[in-house]
N, CA, C and O atoms as a MOPAC input file, in Angstrom:
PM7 MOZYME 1SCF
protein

 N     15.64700 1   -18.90000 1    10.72100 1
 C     15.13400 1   -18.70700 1    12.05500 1
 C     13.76000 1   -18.06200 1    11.97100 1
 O     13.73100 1   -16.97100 1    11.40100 1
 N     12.28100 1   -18.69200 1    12.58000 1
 C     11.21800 1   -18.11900 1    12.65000 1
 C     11.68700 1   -17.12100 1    13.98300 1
 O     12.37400 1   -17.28100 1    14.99200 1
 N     10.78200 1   -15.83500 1    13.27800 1
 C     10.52000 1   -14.72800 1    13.93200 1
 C      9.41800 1   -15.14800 1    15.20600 1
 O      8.45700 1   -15.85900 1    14.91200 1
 N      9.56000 1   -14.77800 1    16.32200 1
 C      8.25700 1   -15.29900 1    17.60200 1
 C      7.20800 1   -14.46100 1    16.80800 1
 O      7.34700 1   -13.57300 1    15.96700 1
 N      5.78400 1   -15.22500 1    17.52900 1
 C      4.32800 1   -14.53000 1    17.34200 1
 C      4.40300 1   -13.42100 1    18.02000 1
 O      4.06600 1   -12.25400 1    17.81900 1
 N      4.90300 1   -13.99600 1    18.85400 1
 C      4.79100 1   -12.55600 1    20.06500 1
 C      5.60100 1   -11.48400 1    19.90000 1
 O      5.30100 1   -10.32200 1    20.17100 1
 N      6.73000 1   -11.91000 1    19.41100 1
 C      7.34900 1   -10.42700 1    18.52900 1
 C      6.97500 1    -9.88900 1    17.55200 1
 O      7.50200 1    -8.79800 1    17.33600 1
 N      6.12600 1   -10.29100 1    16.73100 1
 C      4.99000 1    -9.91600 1    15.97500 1
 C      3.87200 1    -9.20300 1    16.28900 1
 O      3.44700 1    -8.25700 1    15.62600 1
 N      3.33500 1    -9.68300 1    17.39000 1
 C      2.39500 1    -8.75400 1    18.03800 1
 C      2.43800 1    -7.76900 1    18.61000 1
 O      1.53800 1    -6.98600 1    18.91400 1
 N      4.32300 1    -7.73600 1    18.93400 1
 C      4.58200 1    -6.64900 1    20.04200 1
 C      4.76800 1    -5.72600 1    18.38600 1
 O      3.94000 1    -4.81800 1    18.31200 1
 N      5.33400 1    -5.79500 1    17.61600 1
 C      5.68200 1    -5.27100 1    16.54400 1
 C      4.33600 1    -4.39700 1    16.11600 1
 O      4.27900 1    -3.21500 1    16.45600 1
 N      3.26600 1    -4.99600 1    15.37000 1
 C      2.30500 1    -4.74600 1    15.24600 1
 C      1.62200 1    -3.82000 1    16.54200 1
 O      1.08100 1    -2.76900 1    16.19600 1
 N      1.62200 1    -4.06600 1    17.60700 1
 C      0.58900 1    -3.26900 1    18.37300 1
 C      1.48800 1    -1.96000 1    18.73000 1
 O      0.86700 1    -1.03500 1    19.25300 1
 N      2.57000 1    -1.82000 1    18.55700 1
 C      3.39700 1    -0.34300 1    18.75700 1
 C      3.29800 1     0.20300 1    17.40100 1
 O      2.38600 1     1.02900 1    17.37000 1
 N      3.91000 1     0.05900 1    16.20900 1
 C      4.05400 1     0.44400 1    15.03100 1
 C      2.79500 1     0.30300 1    14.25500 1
 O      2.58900 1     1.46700 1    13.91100 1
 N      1.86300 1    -0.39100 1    13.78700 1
 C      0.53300 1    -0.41100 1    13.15900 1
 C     -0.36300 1     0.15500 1    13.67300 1
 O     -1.16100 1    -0.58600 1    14.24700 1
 N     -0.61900 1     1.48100 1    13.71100 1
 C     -1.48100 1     1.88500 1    14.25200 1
 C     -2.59500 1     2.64900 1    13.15500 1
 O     -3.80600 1     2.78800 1    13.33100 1
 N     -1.66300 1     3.14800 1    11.82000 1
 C     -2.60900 1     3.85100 1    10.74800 1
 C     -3.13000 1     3.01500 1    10.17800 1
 O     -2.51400 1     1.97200 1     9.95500 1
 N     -4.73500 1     3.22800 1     9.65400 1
 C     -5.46700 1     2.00300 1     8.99900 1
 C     -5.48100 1     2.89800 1     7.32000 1
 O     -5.60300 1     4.06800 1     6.95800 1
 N     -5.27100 1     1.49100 1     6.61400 1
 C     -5.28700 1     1.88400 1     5.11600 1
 C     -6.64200 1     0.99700 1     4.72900 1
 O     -7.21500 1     0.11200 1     5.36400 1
 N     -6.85700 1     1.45500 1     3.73100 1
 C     -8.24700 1     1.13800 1     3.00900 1
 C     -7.85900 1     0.67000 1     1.31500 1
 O     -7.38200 1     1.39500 1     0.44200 1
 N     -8.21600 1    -0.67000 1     1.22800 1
 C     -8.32200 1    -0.97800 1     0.19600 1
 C     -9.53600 1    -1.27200 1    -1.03000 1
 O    -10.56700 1    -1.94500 1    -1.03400 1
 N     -8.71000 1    -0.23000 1    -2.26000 1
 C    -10.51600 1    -0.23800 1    -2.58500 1
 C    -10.56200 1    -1.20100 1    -4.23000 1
 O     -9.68500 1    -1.27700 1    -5.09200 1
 N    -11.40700 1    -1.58800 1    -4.20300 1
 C    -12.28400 1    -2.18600 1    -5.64100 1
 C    -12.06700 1    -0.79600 1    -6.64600 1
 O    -12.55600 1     0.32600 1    -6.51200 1
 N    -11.09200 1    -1.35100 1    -7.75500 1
 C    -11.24200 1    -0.52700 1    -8.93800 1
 C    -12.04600 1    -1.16600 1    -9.92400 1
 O    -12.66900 1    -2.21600 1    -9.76200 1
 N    -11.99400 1    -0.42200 1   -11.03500 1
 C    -13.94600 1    -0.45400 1   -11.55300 1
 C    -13.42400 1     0.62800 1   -12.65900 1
 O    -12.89700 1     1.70700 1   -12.38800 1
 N    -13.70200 1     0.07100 1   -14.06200 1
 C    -13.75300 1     0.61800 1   -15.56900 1
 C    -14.91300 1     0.64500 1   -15.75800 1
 O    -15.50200 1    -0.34900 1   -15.33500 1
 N    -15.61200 1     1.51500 1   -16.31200 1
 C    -16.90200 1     2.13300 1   -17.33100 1
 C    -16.60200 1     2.75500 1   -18.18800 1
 O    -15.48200 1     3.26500 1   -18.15200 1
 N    -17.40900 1     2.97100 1   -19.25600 1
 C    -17.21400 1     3.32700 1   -20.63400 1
 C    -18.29000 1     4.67600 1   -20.55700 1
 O    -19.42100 1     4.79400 1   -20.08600 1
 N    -17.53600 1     5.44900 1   -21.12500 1
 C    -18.23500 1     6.73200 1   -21.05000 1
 C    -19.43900 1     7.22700 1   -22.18400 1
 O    -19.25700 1     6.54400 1   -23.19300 1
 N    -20.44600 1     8.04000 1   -22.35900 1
 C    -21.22000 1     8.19200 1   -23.29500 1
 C    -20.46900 1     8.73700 1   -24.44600 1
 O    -21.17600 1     9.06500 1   -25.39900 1
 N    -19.21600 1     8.90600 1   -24.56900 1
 C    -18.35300 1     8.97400 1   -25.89900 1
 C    -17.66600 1     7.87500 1   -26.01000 1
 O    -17.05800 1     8.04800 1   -27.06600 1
 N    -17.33300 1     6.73100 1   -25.55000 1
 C    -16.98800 1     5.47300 1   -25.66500 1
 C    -15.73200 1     5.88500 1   -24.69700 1
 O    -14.76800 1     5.31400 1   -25.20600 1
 N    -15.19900 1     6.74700 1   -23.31400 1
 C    -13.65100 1     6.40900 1   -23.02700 1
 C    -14.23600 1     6.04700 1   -22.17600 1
 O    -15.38600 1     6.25100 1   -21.78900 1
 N    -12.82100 1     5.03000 1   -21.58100 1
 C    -12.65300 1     4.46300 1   -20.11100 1
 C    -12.43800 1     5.08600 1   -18.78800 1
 O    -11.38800 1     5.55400 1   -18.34800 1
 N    -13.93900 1     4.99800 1   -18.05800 1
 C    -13.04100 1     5.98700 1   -16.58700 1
 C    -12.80800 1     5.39800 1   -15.54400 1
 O    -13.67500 1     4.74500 1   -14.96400 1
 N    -12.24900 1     5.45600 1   -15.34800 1
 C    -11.47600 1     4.44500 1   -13.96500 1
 C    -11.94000 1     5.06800 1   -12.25400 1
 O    -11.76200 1     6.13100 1   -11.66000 1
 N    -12.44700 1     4.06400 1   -11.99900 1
 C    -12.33700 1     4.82100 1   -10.56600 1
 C    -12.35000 1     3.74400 1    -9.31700 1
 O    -12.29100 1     2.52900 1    -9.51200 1
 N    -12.40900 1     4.16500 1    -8.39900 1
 C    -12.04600 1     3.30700 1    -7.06400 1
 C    -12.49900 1     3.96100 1    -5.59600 1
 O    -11.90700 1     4.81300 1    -4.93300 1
 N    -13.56100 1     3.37700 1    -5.35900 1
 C    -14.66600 1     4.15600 1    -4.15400 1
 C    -15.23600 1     3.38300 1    -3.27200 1
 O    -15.69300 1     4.00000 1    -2.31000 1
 N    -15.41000 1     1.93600 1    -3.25200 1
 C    -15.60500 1     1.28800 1    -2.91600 1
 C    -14.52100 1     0.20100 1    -1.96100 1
 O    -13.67000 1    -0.45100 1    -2.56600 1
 N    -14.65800 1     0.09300 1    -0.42700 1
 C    -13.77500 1    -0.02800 1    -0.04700 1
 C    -13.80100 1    -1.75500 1     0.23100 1
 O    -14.80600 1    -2.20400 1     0.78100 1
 N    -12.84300 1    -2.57400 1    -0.10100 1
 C    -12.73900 1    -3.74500 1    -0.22500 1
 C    -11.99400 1    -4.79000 1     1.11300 1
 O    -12.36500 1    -5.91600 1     1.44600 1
 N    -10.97300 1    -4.05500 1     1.63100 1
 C    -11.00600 1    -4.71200 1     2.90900 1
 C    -10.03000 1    -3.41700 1     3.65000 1
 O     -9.62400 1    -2.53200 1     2.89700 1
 N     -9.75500 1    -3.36900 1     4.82600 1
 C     -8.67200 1    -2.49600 1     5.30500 1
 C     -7.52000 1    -3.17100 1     6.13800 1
 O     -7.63600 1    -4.39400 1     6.21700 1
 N     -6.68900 1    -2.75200 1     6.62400 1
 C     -5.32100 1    -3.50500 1     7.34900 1
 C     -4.65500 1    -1.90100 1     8.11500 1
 O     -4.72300 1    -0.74600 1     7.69500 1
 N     -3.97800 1    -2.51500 1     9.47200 1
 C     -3.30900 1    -1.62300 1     9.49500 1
 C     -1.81400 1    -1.80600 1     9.69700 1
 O     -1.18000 1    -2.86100 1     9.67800 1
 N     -1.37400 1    -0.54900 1     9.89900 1
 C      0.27900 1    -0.12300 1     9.16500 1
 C      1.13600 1     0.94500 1     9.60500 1
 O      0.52000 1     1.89900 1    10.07900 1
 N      2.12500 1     1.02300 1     9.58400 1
 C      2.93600 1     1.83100 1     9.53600 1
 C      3.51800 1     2.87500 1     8.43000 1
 O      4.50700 1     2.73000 1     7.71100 1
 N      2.42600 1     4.19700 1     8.52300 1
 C      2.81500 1     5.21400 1     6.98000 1
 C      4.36400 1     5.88200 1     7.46200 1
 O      4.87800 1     6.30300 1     8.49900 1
 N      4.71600 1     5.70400 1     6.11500 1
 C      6.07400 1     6.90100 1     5.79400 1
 C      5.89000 1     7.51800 1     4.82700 1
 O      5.36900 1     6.94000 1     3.87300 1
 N      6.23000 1     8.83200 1     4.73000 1
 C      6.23900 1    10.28700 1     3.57300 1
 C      7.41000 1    10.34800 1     3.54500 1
 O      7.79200 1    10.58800 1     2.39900 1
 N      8.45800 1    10.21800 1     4.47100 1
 C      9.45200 1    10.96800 1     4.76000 1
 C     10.76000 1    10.02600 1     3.94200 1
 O     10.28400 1     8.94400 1     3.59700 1
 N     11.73500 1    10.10600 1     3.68500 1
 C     13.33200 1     9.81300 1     3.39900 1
 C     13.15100 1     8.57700 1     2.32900 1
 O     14.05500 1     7.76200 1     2.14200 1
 N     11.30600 1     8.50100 1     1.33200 1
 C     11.41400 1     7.56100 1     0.70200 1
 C     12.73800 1     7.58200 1    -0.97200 1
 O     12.61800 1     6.76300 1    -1.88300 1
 N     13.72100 1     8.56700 1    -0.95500 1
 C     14.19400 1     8.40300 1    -1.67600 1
 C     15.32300 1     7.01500 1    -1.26500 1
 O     15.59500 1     6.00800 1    -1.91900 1
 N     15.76200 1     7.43700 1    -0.02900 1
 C     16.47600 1     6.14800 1     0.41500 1
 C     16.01800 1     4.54400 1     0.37000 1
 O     16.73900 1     3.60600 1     0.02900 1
 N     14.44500 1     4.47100 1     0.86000 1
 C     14.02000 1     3.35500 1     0.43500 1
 C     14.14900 1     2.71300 1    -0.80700 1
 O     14.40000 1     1.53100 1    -1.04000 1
 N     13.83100 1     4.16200 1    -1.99200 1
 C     13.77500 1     3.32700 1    -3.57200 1
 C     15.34800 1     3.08100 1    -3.86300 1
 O     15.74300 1     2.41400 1    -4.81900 1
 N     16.19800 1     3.70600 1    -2.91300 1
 C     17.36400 1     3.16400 1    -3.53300 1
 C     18.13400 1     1.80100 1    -3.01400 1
 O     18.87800 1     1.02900 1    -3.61800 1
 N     17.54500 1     1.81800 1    -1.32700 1
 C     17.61700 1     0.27200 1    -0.99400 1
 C     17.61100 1    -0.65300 1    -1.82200 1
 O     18.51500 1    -1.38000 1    -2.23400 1
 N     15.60400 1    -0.54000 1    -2.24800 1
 C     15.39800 1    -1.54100 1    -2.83400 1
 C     14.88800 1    -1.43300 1    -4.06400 1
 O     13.76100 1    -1.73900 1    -4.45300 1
 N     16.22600 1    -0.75900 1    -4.93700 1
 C     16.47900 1    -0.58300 1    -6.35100 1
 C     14.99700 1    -0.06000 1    -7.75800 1
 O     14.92700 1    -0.30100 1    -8.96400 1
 N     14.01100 1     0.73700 1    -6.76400 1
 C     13.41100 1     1.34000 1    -7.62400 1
 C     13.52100 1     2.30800 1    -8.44600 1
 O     14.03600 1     3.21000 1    -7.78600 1
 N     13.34900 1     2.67100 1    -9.49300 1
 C     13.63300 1     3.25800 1   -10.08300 1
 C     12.46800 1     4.49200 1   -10.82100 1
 O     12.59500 1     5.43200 1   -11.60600 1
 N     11.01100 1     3.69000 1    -9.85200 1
 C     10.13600 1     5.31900 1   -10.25000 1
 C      9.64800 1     5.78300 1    -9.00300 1
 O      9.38200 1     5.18200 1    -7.96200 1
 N      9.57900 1     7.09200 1    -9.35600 1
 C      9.07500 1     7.75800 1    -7.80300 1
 C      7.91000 1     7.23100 1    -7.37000 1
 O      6.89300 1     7.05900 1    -8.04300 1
 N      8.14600 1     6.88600 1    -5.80000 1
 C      6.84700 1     6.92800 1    -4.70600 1
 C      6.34100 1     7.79200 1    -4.10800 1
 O      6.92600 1     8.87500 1    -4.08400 1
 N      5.15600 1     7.65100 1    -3.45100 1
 C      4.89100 1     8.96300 1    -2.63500 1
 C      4.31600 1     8.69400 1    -1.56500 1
 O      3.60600 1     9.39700 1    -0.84500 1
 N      4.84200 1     7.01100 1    -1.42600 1
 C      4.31400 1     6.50700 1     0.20900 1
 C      5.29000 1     5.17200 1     0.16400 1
 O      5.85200 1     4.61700 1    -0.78000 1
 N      5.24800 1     4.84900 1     1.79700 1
 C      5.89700 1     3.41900 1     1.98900 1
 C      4.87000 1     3.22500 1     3.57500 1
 O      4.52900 1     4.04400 1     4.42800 1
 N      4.61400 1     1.65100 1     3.40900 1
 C      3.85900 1     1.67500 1     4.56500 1
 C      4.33300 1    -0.01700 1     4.92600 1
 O      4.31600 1    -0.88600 1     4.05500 1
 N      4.67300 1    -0.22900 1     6.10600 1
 C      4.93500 1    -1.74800 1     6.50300 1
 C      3.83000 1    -2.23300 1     7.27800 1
 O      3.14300 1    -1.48700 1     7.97600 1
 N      3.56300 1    -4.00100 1     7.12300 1
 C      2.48900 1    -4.29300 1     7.82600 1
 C      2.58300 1    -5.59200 1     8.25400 1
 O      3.65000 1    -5.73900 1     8.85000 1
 N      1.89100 1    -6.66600 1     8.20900 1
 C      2.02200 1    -7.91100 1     8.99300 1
 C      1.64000 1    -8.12600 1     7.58300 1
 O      0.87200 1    -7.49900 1     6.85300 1
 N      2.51800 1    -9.38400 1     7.34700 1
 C      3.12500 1   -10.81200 1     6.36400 1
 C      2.07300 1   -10.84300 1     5.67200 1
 O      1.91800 1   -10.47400 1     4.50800 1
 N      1.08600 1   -11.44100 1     6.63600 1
 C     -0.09400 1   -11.54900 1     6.08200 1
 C     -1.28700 1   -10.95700 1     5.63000 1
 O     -2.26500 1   -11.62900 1     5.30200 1
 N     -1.24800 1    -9.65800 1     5.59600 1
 C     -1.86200 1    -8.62100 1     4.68300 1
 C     -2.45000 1    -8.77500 1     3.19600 1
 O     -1.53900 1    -8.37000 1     2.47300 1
 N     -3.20500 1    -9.04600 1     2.63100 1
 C     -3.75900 1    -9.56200 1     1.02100 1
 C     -3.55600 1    -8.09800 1     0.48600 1
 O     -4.32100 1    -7.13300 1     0.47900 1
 N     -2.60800 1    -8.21800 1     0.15800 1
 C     -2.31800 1    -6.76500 1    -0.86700 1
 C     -1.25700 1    -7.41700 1    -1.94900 1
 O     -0.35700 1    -8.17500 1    -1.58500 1
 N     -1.51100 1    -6.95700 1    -3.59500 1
 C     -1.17600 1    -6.86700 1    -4.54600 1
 C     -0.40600 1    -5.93500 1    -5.49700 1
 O     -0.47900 1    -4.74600 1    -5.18800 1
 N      0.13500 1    -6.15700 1    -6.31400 1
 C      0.82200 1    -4.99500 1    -7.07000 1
 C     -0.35000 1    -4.23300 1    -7.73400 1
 O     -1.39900 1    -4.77000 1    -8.08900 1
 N     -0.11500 1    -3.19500 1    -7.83500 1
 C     -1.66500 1    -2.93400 1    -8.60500 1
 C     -2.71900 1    -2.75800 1    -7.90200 1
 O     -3.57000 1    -2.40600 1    -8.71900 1
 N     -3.23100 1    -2.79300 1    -6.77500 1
 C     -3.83500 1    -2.52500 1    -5.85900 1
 C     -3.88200 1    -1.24000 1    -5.47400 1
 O     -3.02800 1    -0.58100 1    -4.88200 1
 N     -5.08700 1    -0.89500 1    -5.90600 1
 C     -5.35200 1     0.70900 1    -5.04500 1
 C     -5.90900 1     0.83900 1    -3.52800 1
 O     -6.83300 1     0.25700 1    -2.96100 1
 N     -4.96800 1     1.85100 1    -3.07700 1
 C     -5.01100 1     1.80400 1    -1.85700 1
 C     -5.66100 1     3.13600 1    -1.44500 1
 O     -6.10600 1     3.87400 1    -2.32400 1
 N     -5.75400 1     3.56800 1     0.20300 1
 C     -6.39000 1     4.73600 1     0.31400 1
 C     -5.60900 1     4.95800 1     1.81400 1
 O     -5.48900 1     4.09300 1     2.68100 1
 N     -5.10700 1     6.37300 1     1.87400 1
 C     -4.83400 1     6.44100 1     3.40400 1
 C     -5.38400 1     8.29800 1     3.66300 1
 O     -5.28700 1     9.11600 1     2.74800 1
 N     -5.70900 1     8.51000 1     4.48600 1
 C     -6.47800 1     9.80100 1     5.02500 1
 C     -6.53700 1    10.29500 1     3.29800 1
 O     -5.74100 1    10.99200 1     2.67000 1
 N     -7.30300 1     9.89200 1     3.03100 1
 C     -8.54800 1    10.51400 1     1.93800 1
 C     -7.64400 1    10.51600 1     0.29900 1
 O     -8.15200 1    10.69500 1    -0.80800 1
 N     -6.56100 1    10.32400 1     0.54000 1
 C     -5.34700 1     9.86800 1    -1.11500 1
 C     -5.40000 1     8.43700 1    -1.17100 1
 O     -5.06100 1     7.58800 1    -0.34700 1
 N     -6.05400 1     8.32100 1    -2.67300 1
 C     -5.71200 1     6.90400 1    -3.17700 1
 C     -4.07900 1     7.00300 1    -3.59800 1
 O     -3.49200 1     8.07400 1    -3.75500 1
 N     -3.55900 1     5.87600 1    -3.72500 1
 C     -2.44300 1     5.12000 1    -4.01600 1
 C     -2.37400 1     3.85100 1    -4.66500 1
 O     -3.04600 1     2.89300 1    -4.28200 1
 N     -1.55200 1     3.80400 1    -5.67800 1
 C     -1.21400 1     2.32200 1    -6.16000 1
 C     -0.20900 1     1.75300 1    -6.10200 1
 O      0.89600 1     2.21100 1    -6.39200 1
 N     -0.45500 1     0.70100 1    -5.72700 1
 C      0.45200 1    -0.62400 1    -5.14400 1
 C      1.79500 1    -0.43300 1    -5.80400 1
 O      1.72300 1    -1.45000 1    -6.49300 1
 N      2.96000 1     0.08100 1    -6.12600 1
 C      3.66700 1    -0.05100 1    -7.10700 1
 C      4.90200 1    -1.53500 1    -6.85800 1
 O      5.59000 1    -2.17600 1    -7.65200 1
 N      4.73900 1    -1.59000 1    -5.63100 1
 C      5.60200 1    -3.00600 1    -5.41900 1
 C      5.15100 1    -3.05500 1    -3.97900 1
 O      4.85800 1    -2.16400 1    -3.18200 1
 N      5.18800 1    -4.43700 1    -3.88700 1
 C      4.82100 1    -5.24000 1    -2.68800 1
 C      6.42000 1    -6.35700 1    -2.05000 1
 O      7.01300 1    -7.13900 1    -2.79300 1
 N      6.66400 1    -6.19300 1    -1.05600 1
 C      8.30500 1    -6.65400 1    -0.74600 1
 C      8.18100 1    -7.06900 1     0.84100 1
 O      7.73000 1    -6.45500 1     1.80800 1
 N      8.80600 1    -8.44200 1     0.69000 1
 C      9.04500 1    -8.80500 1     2.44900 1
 C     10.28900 1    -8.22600 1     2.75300 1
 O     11.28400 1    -8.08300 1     2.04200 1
 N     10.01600 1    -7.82800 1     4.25000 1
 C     10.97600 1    -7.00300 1     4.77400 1
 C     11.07700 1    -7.18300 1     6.19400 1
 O     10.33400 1    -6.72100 1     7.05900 1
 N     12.27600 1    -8.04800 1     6.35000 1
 C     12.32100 1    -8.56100 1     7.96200 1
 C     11.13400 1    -9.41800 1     8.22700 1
 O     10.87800 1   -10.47800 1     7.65500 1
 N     10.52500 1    -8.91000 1     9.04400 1
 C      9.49200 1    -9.98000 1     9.67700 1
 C      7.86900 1    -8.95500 1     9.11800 1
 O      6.88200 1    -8.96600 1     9.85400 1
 N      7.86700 1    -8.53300 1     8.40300 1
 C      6.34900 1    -7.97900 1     7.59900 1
 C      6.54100 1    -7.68000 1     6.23900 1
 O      7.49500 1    -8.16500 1     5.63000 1
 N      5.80200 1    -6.99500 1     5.74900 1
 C      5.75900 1    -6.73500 1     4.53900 1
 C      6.08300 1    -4.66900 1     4.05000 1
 O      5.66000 1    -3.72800 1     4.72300 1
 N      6.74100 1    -4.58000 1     3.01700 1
 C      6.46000 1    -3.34700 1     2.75800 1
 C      5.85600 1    -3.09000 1     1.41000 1
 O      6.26800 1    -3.59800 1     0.36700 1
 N      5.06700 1    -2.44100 1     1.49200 1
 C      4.37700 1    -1.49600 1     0.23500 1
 C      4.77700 1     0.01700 1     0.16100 1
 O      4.66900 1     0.92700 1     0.98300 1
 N      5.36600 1    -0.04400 1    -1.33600 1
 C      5.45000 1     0.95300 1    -1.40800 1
 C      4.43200 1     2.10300 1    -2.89300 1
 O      4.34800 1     1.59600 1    -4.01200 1
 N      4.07200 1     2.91200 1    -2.75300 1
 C      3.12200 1     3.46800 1    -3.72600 1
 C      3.04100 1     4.64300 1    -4.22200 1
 O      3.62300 1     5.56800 1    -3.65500 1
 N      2.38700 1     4.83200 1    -5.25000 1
 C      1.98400 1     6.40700 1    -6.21700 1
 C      1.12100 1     6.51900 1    -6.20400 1
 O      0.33600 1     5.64500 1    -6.57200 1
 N      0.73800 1     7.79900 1    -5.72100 1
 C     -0.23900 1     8.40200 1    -6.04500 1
 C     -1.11300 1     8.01300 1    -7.43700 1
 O     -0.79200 1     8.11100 1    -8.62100 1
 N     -2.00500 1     7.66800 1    -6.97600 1
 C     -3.30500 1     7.28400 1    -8.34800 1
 C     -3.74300 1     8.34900 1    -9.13400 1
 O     -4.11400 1     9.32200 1    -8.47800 1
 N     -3.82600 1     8.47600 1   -10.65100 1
 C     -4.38600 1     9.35300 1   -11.39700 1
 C     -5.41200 1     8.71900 1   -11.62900 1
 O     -5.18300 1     7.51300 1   -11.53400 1
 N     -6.55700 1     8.96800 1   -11.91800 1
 C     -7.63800 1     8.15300 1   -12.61400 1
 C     -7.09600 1     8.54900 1   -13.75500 1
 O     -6.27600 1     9.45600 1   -13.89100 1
 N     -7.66200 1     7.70400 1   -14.78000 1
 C     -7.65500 1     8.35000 1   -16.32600 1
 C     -9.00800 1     8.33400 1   -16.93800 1
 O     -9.17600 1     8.77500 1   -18.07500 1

């Protein structure tokens, strides 16, 4: 059964209201030869629905097994990747799994270390 547009939109215009920022990561080699990673540059944005809260229940839904420190749902059609660094009020995040869920998508993520 297709989900209506319009329940989509109604979906989206109540619940999507936080905008996430997706950014361009980027390796350079340091004047001692290491790799530094970073991600500053913002590549497209979408918005979403953030959660902090009861993500232990989520990873056990849907059988993760390393800690997150975000879950955010969005419309289907969102260009987001595993591996994808993300950004929401000023914390990057990485993509750690990307999952359809009902009628959108969920991402869920860790906190980014550079190295």
């Amino acid at each position: 059964m297709l989900f209506p547009d319009d329940a989509k939109k109604a979906i989206a215009k109540s619940f999507y209201d936080k905008v996430v920022e997706i950014l361009e990561k980027s390796e350079t080699i340091d004047a001692e030869g290491g790799v530094v990673k970073s991600g500053e540059t913002v590549k497209s944005t979408f918005k979403g629905n953030v959660r902090f809260e009861a993500l232990g229940k989520i990873q056990a839904e849907i059988g993760l097994t390393d800690q997150i420190d975000i879950a955010i749902t969005c419309d289907a059609s969102t260009d987001i990747a595993v591996d994808d660094l993300m950004q929401y009020a000023g914390i990057k995040y990485v993509a750690a799994d990307v999952l359809p869920y009902d009628s959108h998508i969920m991402i869920v993520g860790r906190k980014w270390q550079a190295e």
